[in-house]
C-alpha positions in Angstrom: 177.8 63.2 97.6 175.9 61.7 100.7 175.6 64.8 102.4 174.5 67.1 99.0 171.7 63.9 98.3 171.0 64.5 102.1 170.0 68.5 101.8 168.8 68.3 98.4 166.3 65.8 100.3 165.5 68.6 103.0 165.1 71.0 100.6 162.7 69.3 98.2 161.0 68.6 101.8 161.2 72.3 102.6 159.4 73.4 99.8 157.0 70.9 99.7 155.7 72.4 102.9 156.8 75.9 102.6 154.2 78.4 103.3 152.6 79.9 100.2 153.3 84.1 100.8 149.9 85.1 98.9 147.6 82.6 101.1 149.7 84.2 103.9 148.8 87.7 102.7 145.0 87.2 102.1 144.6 85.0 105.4 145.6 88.6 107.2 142.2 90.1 106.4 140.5 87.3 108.8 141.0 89.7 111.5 139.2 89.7 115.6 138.0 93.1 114.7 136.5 91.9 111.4 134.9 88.8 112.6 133.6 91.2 115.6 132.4 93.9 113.7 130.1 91.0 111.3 129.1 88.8 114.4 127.8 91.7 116.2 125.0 91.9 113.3 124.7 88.3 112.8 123.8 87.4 116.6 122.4 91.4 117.3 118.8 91.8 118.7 118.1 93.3 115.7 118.0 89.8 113.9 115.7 88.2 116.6 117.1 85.0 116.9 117.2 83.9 113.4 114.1 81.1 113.0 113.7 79.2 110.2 110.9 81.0 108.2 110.5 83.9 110.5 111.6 87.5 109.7 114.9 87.1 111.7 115.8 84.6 109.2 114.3 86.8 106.5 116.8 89.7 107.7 119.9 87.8 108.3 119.8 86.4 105.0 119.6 89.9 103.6 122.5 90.8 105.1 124.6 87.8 104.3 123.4 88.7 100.4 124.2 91.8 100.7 127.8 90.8 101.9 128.0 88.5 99.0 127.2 91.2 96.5 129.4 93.9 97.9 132.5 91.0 97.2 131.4 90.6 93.9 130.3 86.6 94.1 128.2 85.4 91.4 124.5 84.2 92.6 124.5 80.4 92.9 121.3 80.1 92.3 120.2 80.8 88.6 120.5 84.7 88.7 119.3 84.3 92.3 121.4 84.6 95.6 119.3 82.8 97.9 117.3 79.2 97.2 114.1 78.9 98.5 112.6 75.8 100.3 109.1 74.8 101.9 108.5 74.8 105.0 104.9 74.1 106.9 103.3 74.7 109.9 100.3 73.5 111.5 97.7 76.1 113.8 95.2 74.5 115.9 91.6 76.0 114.7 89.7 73.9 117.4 90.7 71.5 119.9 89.7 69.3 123.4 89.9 67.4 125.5 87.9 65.2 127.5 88.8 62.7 130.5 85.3 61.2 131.5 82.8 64.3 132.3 85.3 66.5 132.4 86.7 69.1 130.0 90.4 70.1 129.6 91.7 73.0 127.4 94.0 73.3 124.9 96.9 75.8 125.9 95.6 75.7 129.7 96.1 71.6 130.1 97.4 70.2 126.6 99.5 71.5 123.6 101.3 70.0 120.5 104.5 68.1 120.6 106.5 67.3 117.4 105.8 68.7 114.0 102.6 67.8 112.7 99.5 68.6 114.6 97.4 65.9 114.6 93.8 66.4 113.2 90.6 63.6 114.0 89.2 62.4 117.1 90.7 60.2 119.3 89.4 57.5 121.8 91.8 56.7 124.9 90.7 53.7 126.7 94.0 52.5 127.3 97.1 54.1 128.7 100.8 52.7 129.0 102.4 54.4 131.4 106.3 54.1 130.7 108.3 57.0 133.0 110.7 59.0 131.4 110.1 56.9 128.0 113.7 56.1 127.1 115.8 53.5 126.4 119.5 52.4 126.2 121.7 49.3 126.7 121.5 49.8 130.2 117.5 51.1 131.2 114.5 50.3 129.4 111.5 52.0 130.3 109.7 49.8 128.1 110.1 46.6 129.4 107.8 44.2 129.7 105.6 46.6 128.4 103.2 46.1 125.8 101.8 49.4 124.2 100.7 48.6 120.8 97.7 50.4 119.9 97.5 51.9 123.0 98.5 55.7 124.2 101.5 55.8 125.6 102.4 58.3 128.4 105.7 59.4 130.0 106.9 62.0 131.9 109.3 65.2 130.2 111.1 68.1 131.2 111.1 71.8 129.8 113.9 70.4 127.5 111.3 68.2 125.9 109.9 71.1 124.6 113.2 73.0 123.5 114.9 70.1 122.2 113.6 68.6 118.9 116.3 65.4 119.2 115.5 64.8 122.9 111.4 65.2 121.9 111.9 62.8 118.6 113.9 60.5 120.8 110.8 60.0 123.5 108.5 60.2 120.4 110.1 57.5 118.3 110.3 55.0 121.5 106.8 55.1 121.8 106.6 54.5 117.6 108.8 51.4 118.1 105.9 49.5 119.6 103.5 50.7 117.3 102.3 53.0 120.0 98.6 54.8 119.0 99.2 58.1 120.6 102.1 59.3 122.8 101.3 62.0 126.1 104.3 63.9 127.3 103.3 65.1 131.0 105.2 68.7 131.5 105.1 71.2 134.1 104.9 73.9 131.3 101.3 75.1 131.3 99.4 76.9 130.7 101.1 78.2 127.6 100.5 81.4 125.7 99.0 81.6 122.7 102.1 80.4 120.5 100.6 77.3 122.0 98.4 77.1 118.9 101.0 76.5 116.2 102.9 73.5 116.1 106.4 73.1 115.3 107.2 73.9 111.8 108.4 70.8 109.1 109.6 70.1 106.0 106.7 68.6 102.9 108.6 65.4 102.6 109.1 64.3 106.3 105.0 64.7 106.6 104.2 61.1 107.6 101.2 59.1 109.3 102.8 59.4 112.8 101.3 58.4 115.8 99.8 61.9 117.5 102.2 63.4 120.1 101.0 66.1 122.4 102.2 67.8 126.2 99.7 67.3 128.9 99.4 68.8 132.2 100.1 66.9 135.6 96.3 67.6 136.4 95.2 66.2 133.1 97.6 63.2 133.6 96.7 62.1 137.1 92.7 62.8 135.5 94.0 59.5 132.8 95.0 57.9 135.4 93.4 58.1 138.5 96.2 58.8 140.1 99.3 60.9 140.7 102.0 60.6 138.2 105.7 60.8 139.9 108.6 59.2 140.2 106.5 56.2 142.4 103.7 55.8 139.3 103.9 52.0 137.9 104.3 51.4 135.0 101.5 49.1 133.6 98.5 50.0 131.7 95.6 52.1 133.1 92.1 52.2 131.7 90.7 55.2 131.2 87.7 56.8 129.2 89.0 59.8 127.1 88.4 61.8 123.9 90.9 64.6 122.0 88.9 66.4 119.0 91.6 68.4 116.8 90.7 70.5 113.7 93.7 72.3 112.0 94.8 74.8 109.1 98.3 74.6 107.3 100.4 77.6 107.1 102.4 77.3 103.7 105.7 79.2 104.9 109.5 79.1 103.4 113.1 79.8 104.2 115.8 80.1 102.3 120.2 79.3 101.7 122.2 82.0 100.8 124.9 81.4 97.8 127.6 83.5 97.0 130.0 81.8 93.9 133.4 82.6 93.3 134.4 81.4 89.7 137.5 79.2 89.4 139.7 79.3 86.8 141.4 76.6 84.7 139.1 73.7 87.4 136.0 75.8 86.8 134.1 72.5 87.1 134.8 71.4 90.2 133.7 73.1 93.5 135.1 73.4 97.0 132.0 75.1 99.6 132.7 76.6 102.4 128.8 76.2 104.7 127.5 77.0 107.8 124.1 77.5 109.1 122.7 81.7 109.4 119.7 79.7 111.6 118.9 79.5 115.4 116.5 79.1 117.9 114.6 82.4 117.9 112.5 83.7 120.2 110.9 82.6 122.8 108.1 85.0 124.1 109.9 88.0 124.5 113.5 86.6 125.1 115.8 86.4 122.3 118.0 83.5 121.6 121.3 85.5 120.0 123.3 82.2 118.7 126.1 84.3 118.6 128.2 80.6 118.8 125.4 78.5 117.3 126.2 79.4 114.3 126.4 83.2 114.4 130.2 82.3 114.5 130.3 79.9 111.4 128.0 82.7 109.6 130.3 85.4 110.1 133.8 82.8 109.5 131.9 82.0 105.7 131.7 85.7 105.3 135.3 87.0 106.1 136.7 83.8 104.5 134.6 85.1 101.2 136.5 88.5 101.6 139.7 87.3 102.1 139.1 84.9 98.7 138.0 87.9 97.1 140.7 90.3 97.5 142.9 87.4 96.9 141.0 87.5 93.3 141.1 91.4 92.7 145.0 91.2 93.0 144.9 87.9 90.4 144.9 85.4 92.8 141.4 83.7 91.6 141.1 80.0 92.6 141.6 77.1 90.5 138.4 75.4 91.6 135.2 77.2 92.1 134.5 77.6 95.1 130.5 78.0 96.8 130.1 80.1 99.9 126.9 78.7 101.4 124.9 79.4 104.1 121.8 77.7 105.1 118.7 77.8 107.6 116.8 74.9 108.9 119.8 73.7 110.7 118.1 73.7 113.7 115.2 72.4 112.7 116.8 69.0 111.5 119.3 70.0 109.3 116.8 70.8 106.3 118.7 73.7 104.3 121.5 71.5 103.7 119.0 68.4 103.3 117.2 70.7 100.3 120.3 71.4 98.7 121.8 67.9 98.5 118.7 66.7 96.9 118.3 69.7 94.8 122.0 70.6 93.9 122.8 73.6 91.5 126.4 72.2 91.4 127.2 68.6 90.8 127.7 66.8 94.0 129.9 64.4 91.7 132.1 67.3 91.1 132.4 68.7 94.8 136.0 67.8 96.0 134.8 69.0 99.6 132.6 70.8 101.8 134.5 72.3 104.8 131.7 73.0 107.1 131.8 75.6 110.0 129.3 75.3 113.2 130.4 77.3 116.4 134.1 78.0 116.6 133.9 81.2 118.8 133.7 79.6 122.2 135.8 77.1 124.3 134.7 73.6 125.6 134.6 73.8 129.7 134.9 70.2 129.3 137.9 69.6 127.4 141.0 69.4 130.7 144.1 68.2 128.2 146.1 70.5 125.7 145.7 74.2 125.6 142.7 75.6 125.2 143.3 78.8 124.2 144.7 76.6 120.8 142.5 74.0 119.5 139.4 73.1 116.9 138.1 69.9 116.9 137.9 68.6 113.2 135.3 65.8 112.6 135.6 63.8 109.6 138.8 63.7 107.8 139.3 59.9 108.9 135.8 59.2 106.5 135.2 59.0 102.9 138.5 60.0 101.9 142.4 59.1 102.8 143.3 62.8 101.4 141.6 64.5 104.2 143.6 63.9 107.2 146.9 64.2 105.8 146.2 67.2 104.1 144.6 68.4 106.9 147.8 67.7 109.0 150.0 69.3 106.7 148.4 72.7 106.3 147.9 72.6 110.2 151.5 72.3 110.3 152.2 74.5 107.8 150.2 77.6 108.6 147.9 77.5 112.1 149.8 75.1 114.2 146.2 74.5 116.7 145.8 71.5 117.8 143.3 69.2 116.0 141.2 67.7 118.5 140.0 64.5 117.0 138.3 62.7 119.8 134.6 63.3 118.1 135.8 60.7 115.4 135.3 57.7 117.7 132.7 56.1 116.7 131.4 55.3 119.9 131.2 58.9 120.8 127.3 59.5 122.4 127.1 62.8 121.1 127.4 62.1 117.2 128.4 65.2 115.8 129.1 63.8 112.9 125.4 63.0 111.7 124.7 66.4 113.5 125.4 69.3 111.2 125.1 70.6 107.6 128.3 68.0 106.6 126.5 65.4 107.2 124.1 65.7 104.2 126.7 66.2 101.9 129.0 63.1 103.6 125.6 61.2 102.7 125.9 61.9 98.9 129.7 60.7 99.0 131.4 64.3 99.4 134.4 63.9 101.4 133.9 66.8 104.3 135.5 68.4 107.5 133.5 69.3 110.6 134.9 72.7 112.3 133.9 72.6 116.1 134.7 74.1 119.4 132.3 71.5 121.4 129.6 73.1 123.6 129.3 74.8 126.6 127.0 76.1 128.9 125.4 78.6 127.0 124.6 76.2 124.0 121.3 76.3 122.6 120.4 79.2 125.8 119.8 82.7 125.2 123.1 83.6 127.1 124.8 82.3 124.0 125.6 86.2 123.6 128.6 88.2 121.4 130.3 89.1 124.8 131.0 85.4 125.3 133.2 84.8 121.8 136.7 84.6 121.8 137.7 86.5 118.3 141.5 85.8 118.7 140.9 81.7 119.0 138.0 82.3 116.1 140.2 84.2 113.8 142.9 81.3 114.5 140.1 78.8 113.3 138.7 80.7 110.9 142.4 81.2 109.4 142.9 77.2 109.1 139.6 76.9 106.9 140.9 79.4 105.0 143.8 78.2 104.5 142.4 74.2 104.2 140.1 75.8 101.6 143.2 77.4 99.5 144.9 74.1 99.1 142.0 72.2 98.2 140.7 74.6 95.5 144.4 75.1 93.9 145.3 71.5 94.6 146.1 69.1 91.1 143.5 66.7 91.5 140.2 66.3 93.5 140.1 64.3 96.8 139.9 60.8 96.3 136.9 59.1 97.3 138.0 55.7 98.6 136.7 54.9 101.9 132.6 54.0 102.5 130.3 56.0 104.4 129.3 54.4 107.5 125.6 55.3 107.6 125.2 55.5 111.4 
């Protein structure tokens, strides 16, 4: 009796975790070849980089429609596939600048930094010099300086200008101490004429900031009398200064691309599946391809949508509906996700998940444990709900057997990636999510970040588990639980 309790026991365990033949099946379709053939497109010179607002983003969210149609998904947006949002940009009509008697010009000595241009004129008689403008619990440019109502001035790198967090980070220091103006010195000038629009922004983050721009080292060491390097104290300098902006608006927009897939007896309730169509662009004449960032994500949303659809043309339909959505304005500050969890078409209430997908075609250099050829780094399943890691773990077990690399979870992790992709907006609203992630490498956020550089067998691998994560929690009984709080940074 023992021993038939005993493998009755194994065999209810068996089939608790026995594989499930049709997700088998449909998985199949998420092929190197597949993924290859898509990404090409996605991250090809033909789409120019994908920008937020520009006409690379205009043509790659074409294609992903046109994907989207071809499977036969619903449009998610009120007969519409794609959802519109505002985005701005400032141009500089006129602008100068004057250090005593003498005149500097914009492009040639000074540019933008930040979103907003500013617009007035300004009167510098005081300047804070403050280095590199940072601070942490070890360094503090800052100290014992006091720059309210005063410009302040540090120095920057080219980063500066191709980074929005490193930029917002200098930017906000300076805000802390109520800071009137804040002068970035870079070695970057002069600039060309895409000097004279400022970075784009969203309507709602439009704020009274303090005004932000890039200076030259010959109109820094004008402001100060003196040379700025690594030697310069940092104290206040007088000065006698003037900037006079005038600007026009530019009232652009961008868009996120929904493709639906109707559930069936849980029609209510929605599982997405997201990742961000957006990158960096161009800059001048070089293109930056994103073929990781998030060319790979794109392209994952896409085959996953084909694999769920030929699972429905054979009578497979999900339980759940699920939303295929990807967004722009990622890279930008996570605005196409930000739009849609304050303007949801589908309940947010009724969203059991988002499994979110942003760059799982590359490998981390950095990462010297484990295999490499065999891992994703999933961020997020110890938050919001006690469903998600377990579940996670069994279907890991189940069907992919990578390793899940969950060292990003710590919450004393610098990087953050948690509050760092489209997830994160929907994690704010209380939807339980996991963060897909290969970590970054040397080509992130360069334009080497190329289609030659992707691994398709690891991707399909990755891609496969979110299919497969995605199954389960659309044909699962009940919705994830939502039992654990959001830590809001």
């Amino acid at each position: 009796m023992k021993k038939l309790l005993f493998f009755l026991l194994i065999g209810i365990s068996i089939r608790s975790f026995a594989q499930d033949k049709h997700a088998v099946k449909f998985a199949s379709t998420i092929t190197p070849s597949a993924l290859k053939e898509k990404l090409t497109v996605i991250a090809g010179a033909g789409m120019q980089g994908r920008e937020t607002a520009t006409e690379g983003q205009r043509k790659a969210a074409a294609y992903i429609e046109d994907k989207f149609k071809k499977l036969k998904l619903l449009p998610g947006n009120n007969g519409d596939y794609q959802l519109s949002f505002p985005v701005y940009q400032d141009s500089i009509a006129t602008a100068g600048f004057k250090v005593n008697d003498k005149t500097f010009l914009f492009a040639d000595d000074f540019s933008v930094a930040g979103s907003n241009i500013p617009q007035g004129t300004f009167n510098l008689s005081d300047v804070v010099f403050a280095g590199k403008g940072l601070k942490d619990s070890t360094h503090n440019d800052y100290d014992s300086l006091n720059v309210q109502h005063k410009w302040v001035m540090v120095t920057g790198t080219a980063d500066d200008e191709r980074s929005f967090r490193m930029l917002s980070r200098k930017i906000n220091f300076a805000m802390e101490g109520n800071a009137a103006g804040v002068l970035i010195v870079s070695d970057n000038f002069p600039k060309k004429q895409s000097a004279f629009k400022g970075r784009m922004y969203l309507q709602q983050s439009t704020t009274n900031r303090s005004p932000a721009l890039f200076i030259s080292n010959k109109l820094a060491a004008a402001l100060l009398n003196a040379t700025v390097n690594a030697d310069t104290k940092h104290q206040t300098y007088t000065t006698n200064a003037t900037i006079d902006i005038t600007k026009t608006t530019n009232n652009l927009q961008s868009t996120d691309v929904i493709g639906v897939m109707p559930g069936t007896d849980k029609k209510s309730e929605y599982v997405f599946i997201t990742a961000h169509y957006d990158h960096l662009g161009m800059q001048d004449s070089v293109i930056y391809y994103g073929a990781d960032d998030d060319g790979s994500g794109t392209t994952s949303v896409l085959q996953i949508a084909e694999a769920f659809a030929a699972a429905r043309d054979k009578g497979f339909a999900p339980k759940r509906t699920i939303v295929f959505m990807t967004v722009s304005g990622e890279e930008k500050g996570l605005w196409g996700s930000e739009y849609y969890t304050n303007h949801p078409l589908f309940p947010l209430d009724s969203t059991s998940v988002d499994l979110n997908i942003d760059m799982i075609g590359r490998i981390d250099p950095s990462r010297n444990y484990g295999d490499s050829t065999n891992y994703v780094y999933t961020i997020g399943e110890d938050k919001l709900s006690s469903d998600l890691l377990p579940i996670s773990d069994s279907i890991n077990n189940t069907y992919s057997h990578l390793e899940l690399d969950r060292k990003f979870n710590d919450p004393k992790d610098p990087n953050r990636f948690y509050y760092r992709s489209d997830h994160y907006n929907f994690a704010s609203k209380g939807v339980p999510i996991i963060f897909y992630f290969n970590g970054t490498h040397a080509d992130y956020h360069r334009p080497t970040d190329t289609v030659d550089k992707i691994n398709f067998d690891l991707m399909s691998k990755r891609a496969k588990l979110v299919f497969y994560t995605a199954w389960t929690m659309a044909n699962r009984d009940a919705m994830l639980k939502r039992d654990i709080p959001l830590n809001q940074k």
